[in-house]
PQR file of N, CA, C, O and H, with PARSE charges and radii, in Angstrom:
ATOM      1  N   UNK A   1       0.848  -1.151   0.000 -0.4000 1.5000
ATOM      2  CA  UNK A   1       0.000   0.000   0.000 -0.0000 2.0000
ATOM      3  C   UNK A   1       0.905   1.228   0.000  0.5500 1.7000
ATOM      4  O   UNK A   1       1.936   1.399   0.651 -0.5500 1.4000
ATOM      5  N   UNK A   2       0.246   2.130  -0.954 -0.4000 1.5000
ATOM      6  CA  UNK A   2       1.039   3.590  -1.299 -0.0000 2.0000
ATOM      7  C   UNK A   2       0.291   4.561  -0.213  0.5500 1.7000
ATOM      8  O   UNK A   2      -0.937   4.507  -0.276 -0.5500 1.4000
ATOM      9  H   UNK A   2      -0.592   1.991  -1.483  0.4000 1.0000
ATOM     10  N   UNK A   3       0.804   5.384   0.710 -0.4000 1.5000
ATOM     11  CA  UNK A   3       0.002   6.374   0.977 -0.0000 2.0000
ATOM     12  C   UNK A   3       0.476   7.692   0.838  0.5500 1.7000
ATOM     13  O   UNK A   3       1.672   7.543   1.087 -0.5500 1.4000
ATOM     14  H   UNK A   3       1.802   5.428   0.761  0.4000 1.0000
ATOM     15  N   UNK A   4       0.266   9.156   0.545 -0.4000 1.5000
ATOM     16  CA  UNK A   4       0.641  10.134   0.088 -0.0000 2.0000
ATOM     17  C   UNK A   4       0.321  11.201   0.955  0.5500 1.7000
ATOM     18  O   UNK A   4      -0.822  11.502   0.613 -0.5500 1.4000
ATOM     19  H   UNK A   4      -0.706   9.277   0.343  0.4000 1.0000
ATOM     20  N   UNK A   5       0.683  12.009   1.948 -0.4000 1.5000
ATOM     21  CA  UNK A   5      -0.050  12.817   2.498 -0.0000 2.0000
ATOM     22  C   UNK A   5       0.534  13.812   2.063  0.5500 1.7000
ATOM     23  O   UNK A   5       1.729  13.898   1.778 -0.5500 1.4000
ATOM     24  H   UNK A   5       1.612  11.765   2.226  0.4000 1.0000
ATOM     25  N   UNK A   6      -0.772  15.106   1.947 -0.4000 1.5000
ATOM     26  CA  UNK A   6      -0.591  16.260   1.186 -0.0000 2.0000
ATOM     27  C   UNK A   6      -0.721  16.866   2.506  0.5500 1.7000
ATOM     28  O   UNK A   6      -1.407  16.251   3.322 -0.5500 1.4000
ATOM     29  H   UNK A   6      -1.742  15.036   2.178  0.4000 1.0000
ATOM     30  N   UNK A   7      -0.060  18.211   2.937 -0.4000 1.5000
ATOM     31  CA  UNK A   7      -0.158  18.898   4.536 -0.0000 2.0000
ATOM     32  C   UNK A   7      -1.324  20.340   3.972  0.5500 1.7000
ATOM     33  O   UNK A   7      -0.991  21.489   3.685 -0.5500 1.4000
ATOM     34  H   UNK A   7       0.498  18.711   2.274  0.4000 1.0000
ATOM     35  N   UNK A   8      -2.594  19.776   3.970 -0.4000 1.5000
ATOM     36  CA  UNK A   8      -3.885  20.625   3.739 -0.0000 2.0000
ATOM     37  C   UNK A   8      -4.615  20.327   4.137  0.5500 1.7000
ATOM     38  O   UNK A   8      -4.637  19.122   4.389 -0.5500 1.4000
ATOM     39  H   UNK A   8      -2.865  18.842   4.202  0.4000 1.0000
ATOM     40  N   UNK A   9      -5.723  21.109   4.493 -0.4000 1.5000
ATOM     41  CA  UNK A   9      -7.167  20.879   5.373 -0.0000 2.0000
ATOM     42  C   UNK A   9      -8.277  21.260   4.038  0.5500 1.7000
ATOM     43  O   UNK A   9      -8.066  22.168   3.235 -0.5500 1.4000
ATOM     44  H   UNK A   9      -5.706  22.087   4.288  0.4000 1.0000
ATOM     45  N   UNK A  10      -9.182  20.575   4.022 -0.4000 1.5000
ATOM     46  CA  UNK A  10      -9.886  21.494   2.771 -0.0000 2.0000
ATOM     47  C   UNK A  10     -11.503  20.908   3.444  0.5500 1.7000
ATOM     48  O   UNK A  10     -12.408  20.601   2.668 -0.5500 1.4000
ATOM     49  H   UNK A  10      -9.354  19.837   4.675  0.4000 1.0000
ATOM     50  N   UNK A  11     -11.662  20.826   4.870 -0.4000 1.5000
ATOM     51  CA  UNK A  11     -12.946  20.474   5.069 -0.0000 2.0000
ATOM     52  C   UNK A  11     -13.087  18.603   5.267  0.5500 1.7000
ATOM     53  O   UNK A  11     -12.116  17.871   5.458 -0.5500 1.4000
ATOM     54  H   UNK A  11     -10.927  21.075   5.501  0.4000 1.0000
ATOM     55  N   UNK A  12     -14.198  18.243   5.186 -0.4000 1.5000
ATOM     56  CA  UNK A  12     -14.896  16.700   5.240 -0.0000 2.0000
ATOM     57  C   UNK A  12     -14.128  16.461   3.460  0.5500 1.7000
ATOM     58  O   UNK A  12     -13.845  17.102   2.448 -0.5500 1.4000
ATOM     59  H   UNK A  12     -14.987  18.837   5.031  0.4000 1.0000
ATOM     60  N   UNK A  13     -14.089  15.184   3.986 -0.4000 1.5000
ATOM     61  CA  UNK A  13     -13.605  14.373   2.927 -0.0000 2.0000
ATOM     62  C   UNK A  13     -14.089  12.847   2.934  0.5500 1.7000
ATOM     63  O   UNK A  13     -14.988  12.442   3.671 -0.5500 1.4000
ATOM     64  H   UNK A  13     -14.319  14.663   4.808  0.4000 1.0000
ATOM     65  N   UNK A  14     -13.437  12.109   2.090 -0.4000 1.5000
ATOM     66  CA  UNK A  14     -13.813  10.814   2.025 -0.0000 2.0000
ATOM     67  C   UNK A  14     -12.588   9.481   2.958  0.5500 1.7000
ATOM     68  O   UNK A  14     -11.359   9.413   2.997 -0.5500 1.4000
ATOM     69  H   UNK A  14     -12.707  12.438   1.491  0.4000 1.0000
ATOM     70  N   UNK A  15     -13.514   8.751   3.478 -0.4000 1.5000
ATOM     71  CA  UNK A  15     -13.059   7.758   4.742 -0.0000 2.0000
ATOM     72  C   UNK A  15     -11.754   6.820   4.018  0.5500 1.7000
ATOM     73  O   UNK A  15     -11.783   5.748   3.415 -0.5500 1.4000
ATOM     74  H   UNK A  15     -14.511   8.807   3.446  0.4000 1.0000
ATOM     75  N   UNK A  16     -11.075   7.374   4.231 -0.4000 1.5000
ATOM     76  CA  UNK A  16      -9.566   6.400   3.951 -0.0000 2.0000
ATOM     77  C   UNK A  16      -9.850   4.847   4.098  0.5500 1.7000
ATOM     78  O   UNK A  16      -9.132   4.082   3.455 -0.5500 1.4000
ATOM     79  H   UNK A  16     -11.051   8.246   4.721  0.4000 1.0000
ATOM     80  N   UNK A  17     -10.839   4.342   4.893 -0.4000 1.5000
ATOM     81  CA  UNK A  17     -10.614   2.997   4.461 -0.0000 2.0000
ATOM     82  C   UNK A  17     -12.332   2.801   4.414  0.5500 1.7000
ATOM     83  O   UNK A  17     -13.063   3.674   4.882 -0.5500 1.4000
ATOM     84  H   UNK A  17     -11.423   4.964   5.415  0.4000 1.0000
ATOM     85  N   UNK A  18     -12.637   2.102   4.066 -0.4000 1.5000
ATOM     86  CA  UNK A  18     -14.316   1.586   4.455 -0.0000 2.0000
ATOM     87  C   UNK A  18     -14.943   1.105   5.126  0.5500 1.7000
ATOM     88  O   UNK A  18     -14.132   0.978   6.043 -0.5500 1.4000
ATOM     89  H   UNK A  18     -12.044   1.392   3.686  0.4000 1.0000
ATOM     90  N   UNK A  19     -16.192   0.493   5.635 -0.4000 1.5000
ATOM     91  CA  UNK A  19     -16.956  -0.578   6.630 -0.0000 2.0000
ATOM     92  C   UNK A  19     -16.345  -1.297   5.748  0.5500 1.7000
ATOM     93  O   UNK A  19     -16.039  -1.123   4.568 -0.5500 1.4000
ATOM     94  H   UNK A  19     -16.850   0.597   4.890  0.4000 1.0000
ATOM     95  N   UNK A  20     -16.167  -2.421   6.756 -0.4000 1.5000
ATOM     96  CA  UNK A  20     -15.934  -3.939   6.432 -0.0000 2.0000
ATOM     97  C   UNK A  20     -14.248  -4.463   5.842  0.5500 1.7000
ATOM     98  O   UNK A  20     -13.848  -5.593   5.563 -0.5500 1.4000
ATOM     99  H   UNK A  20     -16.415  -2.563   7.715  0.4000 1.0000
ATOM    100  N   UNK A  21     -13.720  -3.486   5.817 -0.4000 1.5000
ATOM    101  CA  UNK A  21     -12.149  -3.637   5.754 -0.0000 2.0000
ATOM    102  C   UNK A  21     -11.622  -4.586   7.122  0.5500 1.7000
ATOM    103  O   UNK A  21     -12.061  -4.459   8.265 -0.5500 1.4000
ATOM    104  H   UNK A  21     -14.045  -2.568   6.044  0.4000 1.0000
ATOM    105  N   UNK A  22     -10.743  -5.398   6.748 -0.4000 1.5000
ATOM    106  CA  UNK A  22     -10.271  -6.495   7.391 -0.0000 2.0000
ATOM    107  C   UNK A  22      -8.975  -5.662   8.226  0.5500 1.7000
ATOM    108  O   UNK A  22      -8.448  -4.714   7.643 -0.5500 1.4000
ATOM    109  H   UNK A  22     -10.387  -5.501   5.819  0.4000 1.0000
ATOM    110  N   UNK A  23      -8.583  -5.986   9.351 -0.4000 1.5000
ATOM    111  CA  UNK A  23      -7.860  -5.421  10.282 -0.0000 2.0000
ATOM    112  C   UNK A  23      -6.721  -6.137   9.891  0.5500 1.7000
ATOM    113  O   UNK A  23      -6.742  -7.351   9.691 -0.5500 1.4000
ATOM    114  H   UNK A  23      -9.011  -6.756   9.825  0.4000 1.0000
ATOM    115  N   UNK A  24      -5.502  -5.269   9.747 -0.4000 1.5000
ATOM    116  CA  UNK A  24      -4.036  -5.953   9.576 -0.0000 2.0000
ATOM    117  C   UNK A  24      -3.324  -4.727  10.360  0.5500 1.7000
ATOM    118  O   UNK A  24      -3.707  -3.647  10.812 -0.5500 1.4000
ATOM    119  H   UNK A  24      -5.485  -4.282   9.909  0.4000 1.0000
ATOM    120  N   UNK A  25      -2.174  -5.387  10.301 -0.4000 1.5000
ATOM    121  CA  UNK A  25      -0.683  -4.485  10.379 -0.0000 2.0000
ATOM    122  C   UNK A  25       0.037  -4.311   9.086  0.5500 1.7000
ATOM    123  O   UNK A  25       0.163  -4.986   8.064 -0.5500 1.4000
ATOM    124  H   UNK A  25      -1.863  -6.263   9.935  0.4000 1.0000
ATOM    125  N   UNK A  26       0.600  -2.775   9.649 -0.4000 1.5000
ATOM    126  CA  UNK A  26       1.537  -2.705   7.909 -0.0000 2.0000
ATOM    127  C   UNK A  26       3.001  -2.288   8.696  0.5500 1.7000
ATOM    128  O   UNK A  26       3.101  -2.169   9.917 -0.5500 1.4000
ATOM    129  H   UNK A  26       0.498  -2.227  10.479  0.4000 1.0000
ATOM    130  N   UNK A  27       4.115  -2.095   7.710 -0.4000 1.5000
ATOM    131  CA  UNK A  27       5.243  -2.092   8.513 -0.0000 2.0000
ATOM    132  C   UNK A  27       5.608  -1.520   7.290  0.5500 1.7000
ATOM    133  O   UNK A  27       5.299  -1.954   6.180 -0.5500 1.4000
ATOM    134  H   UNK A  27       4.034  -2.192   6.718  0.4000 1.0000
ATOM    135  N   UNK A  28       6.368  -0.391   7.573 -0.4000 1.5000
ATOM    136  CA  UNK A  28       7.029   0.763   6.606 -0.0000 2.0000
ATOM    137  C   UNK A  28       8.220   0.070   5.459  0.5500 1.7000
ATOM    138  O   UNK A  28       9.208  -0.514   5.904 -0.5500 1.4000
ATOM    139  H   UNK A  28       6.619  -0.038   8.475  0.4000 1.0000
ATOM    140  N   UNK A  29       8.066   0.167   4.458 -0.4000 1.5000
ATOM    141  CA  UNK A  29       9.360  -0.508   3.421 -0.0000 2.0000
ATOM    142  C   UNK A  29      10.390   0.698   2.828  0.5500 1.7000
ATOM    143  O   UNK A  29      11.602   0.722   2.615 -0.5500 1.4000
ATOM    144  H   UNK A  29       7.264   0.641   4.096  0.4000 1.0000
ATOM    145  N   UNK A  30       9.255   1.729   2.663 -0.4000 1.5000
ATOM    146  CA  UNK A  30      10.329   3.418   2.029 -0.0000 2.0000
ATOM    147  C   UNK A  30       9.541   4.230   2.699  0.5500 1.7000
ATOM    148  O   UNK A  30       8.468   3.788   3.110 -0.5500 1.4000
ATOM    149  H   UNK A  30       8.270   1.709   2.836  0.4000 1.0000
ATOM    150  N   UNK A  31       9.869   5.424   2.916 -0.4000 1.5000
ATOM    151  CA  UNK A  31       9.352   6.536   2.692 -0.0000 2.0000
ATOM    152  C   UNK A  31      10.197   8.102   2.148  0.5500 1.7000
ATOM    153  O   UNK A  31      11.398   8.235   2.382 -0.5500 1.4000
ATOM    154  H   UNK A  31      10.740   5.783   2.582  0.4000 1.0000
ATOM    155  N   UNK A  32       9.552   8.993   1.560 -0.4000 1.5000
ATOM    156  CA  UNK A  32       9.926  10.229   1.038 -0.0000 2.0000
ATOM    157  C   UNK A  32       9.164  11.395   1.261  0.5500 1.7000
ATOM    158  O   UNK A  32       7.959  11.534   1.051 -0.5500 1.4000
ATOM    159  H   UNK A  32       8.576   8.885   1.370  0.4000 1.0000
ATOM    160  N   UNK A  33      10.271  12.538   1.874 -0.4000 1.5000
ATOM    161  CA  UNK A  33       9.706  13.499   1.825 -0.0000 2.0000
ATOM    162  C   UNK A  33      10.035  14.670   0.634  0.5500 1.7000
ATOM    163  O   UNK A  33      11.138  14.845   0.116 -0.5500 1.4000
ATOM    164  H   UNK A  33      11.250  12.425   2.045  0.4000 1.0000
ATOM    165  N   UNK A  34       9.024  15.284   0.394 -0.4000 1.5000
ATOM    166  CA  UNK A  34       9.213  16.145  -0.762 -0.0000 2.0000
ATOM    167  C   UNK A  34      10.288  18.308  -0.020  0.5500 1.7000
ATOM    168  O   UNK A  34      10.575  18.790   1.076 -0.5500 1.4000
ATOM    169  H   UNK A  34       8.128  15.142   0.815  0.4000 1.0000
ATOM    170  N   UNK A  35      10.421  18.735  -1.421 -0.4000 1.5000
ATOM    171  CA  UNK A  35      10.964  19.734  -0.534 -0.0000 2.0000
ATOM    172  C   UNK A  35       9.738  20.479   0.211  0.5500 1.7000
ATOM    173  O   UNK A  35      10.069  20.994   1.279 -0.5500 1.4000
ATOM    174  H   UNK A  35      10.188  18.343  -2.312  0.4000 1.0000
ATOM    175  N   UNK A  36       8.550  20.611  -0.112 -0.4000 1.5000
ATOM    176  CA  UNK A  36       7.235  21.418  -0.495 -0.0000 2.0000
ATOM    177  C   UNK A  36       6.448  20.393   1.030  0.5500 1.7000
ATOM    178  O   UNK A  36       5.436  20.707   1.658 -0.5500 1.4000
ATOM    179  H   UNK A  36       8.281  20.193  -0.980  0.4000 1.0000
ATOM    180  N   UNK A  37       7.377  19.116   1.260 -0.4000 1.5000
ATOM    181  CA  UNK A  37       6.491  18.722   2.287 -0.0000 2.0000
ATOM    182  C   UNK A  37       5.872  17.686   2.417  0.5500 1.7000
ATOM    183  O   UNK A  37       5.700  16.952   3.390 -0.5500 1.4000
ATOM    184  H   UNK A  37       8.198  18.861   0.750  0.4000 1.0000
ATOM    185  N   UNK A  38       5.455  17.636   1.144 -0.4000 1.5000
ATOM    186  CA  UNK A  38       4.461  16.140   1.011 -0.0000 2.0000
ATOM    187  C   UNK A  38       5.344  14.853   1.881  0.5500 1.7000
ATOM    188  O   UNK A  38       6.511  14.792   2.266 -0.5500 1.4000
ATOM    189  H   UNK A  38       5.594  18.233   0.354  0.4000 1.0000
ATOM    190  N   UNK A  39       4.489  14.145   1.951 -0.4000 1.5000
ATOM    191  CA  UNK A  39       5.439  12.575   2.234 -0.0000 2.0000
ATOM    192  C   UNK A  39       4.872  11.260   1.506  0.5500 1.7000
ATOM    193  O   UNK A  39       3.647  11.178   1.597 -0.5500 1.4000
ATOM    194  H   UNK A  39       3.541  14.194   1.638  0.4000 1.0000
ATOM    195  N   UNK A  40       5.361  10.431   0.951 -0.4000 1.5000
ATOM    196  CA  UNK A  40       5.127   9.351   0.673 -0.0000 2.0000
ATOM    197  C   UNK A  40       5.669   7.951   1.378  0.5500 1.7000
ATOM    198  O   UNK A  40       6.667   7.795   2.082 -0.5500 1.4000
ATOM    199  H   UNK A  40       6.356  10.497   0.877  0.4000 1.0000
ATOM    200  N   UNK A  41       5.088   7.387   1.129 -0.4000 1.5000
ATOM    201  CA  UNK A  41       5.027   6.343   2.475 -0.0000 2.0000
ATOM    202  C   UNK A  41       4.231   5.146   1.601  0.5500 1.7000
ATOM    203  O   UNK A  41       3.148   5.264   1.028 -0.5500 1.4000
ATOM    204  H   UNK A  41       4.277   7.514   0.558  0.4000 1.0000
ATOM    205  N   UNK A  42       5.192   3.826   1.680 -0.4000 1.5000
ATOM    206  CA  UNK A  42       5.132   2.243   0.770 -0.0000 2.0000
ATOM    207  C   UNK A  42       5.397   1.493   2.277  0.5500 1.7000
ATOM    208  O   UNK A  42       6.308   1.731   3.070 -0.5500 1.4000
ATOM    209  H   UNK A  42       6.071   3.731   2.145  0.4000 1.0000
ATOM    210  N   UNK A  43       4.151   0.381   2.417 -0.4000 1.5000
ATOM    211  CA  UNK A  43       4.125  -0.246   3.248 -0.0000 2.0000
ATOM    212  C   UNK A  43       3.877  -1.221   3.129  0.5500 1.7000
ATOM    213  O   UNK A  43       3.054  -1.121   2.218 -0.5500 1.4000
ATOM    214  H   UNK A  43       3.411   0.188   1.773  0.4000 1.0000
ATOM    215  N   UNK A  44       3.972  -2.772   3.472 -0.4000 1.5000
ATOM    216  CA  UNK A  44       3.575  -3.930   2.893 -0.0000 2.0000
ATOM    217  C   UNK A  44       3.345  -4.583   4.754  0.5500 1.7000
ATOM    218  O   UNK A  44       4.079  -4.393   5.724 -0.5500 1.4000
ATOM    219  H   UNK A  44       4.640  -2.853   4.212  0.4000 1.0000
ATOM    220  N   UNK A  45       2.060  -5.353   4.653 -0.4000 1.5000
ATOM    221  CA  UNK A  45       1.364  -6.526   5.677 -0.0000 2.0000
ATOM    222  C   UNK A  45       2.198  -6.728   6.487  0.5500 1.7000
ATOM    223  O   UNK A  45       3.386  -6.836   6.184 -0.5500 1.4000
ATOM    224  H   UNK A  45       1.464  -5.507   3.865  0.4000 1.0000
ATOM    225  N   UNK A  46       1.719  -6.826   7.760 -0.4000 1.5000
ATOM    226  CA  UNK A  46       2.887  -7.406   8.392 -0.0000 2.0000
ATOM    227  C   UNK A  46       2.241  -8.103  10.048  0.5500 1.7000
ATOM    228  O   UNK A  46       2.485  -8.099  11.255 -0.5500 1.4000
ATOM    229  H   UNK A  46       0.754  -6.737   8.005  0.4000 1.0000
ATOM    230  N   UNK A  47       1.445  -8.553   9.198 -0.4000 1.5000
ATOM    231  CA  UNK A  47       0.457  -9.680  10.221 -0.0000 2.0000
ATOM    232  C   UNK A  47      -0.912  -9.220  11.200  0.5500 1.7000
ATOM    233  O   UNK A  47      -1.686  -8.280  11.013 -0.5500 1.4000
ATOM    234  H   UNK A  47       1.248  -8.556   8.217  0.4000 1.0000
ATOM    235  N   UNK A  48      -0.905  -9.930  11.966 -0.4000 1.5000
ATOM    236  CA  UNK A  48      -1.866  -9.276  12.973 -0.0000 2.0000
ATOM    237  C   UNK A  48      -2.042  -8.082  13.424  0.5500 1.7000
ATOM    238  O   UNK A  48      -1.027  -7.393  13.517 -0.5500 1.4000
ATOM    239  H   UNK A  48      -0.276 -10.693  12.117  0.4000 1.0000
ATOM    240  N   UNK A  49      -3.173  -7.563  13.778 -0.4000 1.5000
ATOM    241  CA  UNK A  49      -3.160  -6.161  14.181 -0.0000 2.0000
ATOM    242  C   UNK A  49      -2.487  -5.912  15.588  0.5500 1.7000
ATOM    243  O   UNK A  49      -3.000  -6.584  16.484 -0.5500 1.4000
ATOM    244  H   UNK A  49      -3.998  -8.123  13.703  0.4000 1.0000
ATOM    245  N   UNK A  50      -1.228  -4.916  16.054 -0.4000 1.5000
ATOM    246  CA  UNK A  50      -0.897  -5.068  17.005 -0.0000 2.0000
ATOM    247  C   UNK A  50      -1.727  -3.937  18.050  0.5500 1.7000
ATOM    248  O   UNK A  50      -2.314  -2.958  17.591 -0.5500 1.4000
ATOM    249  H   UNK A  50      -0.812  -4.370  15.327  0.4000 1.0000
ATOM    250  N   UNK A  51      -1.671  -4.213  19.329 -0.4000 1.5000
ATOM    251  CA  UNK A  51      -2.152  -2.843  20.287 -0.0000 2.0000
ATOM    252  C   UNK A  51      -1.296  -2.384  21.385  0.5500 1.7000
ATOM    253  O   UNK A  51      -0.617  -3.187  22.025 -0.5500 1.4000
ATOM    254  H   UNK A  51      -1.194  -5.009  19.702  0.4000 1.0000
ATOM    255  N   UNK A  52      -1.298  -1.446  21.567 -0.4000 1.5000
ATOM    256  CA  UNK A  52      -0.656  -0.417  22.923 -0.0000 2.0000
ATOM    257  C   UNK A  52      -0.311   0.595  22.271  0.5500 1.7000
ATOM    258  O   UNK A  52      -0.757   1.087  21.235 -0.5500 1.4000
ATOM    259  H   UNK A  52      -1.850  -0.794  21.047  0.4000 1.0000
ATOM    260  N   UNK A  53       0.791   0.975  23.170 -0.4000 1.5000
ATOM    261  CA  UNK A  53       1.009   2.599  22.935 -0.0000 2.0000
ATOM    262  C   UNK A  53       2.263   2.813  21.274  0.5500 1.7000
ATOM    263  O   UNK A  53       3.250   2.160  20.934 -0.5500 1.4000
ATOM    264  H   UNK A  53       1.153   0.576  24.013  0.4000 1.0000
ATOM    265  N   UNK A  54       1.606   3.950  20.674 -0.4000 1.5000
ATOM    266  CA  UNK A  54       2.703   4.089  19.929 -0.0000 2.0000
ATOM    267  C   UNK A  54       4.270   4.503  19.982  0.5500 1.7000
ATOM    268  O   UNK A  54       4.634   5.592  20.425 -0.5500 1.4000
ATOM    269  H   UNK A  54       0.804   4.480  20.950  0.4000 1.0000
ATOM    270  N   UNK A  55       5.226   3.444  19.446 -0.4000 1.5000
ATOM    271  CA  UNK A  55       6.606   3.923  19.792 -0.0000 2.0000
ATOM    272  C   UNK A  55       7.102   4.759  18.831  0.5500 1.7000
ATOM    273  O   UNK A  55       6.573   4.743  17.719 -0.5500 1.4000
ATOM    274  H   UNK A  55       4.930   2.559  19.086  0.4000 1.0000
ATOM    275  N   UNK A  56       7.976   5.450  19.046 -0.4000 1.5000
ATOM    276  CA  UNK A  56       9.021   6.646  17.881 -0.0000 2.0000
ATOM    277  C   UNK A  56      10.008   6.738  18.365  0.5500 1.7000
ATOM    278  O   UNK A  56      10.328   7.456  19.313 -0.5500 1.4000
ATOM    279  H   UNK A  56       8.406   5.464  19.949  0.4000 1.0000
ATOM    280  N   UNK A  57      11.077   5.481  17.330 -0.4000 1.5000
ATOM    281  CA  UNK A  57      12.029   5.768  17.640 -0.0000 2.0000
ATOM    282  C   UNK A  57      13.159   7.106  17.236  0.5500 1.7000
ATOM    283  O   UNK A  57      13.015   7.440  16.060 -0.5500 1.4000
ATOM    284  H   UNK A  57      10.818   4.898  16.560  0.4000 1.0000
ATOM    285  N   UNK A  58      13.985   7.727  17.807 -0.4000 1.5000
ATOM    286  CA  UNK A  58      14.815   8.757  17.295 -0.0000 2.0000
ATOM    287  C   UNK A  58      16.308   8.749  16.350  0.5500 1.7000
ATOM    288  O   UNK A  58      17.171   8.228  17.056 -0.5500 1.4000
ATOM    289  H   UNK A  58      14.102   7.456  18.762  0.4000 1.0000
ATOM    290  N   UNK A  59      16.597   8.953  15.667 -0.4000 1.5000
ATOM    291  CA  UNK A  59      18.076   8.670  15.145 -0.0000 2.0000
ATOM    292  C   UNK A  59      19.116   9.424  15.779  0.5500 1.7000
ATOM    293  O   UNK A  59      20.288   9.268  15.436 -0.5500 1.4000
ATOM    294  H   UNK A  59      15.896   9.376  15.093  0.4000 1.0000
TER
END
């Protein structure tokens, strides 16, 4: 899965995923940021859905 985020608000929009979408995990393979900001972000399955708190790691 490709995801693209543009850094804009433009109001209600449409639901990124749907009713009845099956629960997974994804786990990051690339990502890119643009100079302007954008980011792109390629992720592929990566099993069960996990839960708790979110980690971030730092470099």
């Amino acid at each position: 899965m490709e995801l693209m985020i543009i850094p804009i608000t433009l109001g209600t929009g449409k639901r990124l995923f749907q009713d009845g979408t099956i629960p997974a995990s994804f786990k990051v393979t690339s990502s890119q940021i643009s100079p302007k900001g954008n980011i792109v972000i390629t992720y592929k399955r990566d099993g069960d859905v996990k839960t708790g708190a979110p980690q971030i790691e730092e470099d």
